[in-house]
Every structure is written in C-alpha cells, then in structure tokens.
C-alpha positions as CSV (number, residue, x, y, z in Angstrom):
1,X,0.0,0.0,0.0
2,X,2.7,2.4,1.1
3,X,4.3,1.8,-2.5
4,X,1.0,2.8,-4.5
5,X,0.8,6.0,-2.0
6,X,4.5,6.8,-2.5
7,X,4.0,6.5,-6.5
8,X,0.7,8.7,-6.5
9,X,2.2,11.0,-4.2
10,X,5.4,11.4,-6.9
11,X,3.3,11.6,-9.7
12,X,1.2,14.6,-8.0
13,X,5.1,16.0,-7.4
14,X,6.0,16.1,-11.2
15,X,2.6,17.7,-12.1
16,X,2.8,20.4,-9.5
17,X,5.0,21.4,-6.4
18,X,2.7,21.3,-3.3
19,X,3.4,21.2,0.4
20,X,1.0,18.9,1.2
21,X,1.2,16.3,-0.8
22,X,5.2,16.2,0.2
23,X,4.0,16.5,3.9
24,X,2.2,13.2,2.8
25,X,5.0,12.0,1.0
26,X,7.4,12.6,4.2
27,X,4.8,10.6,5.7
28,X,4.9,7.4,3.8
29,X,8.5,7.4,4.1
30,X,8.6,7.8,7.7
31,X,6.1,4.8,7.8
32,X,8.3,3.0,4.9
33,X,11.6,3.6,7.5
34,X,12.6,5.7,5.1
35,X,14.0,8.5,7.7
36,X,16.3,10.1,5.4
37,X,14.6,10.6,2.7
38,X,11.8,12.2,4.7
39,X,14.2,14.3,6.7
40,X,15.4,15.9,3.2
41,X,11.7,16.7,2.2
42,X,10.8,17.7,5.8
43,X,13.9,20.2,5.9
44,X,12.6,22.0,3.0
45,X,9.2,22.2,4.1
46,X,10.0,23.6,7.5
47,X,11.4,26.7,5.7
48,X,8.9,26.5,3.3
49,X,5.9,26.3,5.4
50,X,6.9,27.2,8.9
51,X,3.6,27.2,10.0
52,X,2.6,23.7,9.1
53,X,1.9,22.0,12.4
54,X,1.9,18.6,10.1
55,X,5.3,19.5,9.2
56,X,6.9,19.9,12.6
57,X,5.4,17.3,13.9
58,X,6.5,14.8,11.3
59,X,9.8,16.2,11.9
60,X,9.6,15.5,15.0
61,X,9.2,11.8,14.7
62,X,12.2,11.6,12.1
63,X,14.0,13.5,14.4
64,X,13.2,10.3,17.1
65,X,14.2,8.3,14.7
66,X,17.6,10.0,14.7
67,X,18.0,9.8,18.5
68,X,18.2,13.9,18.4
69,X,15.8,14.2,21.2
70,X,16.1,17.9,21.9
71,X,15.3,18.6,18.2
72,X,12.5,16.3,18.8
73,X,11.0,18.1,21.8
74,X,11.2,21.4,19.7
75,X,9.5,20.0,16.7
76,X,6.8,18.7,18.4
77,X,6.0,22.0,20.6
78,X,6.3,24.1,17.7
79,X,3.7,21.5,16.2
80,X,1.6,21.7,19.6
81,X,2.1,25.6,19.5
82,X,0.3,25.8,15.9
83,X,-2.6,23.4,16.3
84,X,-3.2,23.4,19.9
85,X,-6.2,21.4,19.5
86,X,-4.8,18.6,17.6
87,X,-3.9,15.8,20.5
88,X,-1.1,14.0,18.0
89,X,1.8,16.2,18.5
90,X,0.7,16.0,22.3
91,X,0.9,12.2,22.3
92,X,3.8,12.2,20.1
93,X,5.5,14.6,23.2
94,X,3.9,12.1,25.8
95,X,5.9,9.3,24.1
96,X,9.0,11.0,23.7
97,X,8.9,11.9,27.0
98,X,8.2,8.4,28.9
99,X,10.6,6.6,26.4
100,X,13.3,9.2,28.2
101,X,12.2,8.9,31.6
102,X,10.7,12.2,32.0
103,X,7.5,10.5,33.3
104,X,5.8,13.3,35.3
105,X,6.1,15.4,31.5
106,X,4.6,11.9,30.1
107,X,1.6,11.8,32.2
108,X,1.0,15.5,31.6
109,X,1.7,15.5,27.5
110,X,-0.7,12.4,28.0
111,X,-3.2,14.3,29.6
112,X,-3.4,17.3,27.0
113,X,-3.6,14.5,24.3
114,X,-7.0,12.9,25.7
115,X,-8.4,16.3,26.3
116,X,-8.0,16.8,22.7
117,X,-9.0,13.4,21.5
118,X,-9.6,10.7,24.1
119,X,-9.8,7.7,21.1
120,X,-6.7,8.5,19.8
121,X,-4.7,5.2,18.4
122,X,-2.8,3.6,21.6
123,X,-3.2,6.8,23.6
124,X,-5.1,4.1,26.7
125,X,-2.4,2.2,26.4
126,X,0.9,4.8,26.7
127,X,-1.6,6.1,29.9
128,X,-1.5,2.7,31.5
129,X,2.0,2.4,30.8
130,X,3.3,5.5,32.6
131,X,0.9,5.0,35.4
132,X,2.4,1.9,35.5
133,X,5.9,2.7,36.0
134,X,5.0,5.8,37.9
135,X,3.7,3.5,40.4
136,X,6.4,1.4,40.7
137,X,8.7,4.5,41.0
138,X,6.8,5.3,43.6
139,X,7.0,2.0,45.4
140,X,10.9,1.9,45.0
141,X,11.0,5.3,46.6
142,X,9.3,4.6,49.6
C-alpha cells in the first residue's frame, strides 16, 4: 500500500509542487523507514511552510528516529504551539517523554492528548503504561 501511496504522491510532485502532498510523502517514508529521505523533504518544508503543524510534527518523529531528542521536543512543541487542539503532536511529546524517563512530563503530554482526542490510536495504552511505572517509581522510593 505504502508503494502505491509513495507513486501517486510522486506523480502529484511532477505535475505540481505542493506542500501537502510532500508533507504526505514525508509521511509514507517515515512509515516505509525511510528517515532520510523524509528528513530531506521535511527540511525544505519547515522553511517552506513554517507554520505547518503537520510539518513539525513529522519532523519530530524523524527527528526520534535520529535519537536527536532535543530537536524532537522542539519540533513537536512548535507543532503543539500551531494546532493546539490537535492531540497527535501531544501524544507524540507524551511518548517521547516516557521513552526518556521524564514520566511526570509523560503523564501530563498524555493528559493534554486525551483532552484533545480521548480515542486516539494507543493513547489508553501509553496512559497505563506511565501509570504503571509511575507507580512502581513510587514503590521503590518509599
């Protein structure tokens, strides 16, 4: 499927530049593991179209993929900071955040996310999962 996506989406390239359609395209790649070729794309697009939340946060998930977690963090605020009342970039954040450690800025990413959309994809599940080790964080410290 990704490979018909990734050949529509080229064919729309070659009949028109659009920022969109190479968000998408960024998109497929990052679902393909295609990080670098998505980071090329997305680092044109963020001059581009600065204000793109889509853009950012995509970014922010190649720049996961890199382990270049401060860029990361950036990307995904400046995503939250655009389209504060899509819960992606939040849970994206939450996700970042518990695979650091950071599990008090987990629960609270995590929180802003289910505001925003409470049946978000695997959102109940990265919930239970800091709850879960905040609980036994709490055990060991006592």
């Amino acid at each position: 499927h990704y490979q018909d996506a990734e050949s529509w989406y080229k064919r729309s390239l070659a009949e028109k530049r659009n920022a969109p359609v190479l968000n998408a395209l960024a998109s497929v790649y990052i679902k393909q593991g295609k990080y670098h070729k998505a980071y090329g794309i997305l680092k044109r697009l963020r001059k581009e179209t600065p204000a793109s939340a889509d853009v950012w946060n995509n970014s922010g998930a190649v720049f996961v993929h890199f382990n270049k977690t401060q860029d990361a963090i950036r990307s995904f605020q400046t995503a939250i900071d655009l389209a504060v009342y899509d819960a992606t970039a939040y849970y994206n954040l939450a996700l970042l955040y518990f695979r650091e450690g950071n599990l008090v800025s987990a629960q609270e990413m995590a929180r802003k996310a289910i505001e925003r959309d409470p049946l978000l994809p695997q959102l109940q599940d990265l919930v239970k999962k800091i709850e879960k080790k905040m609980t036994k964080s709490e055990t060991f410290n006592e």
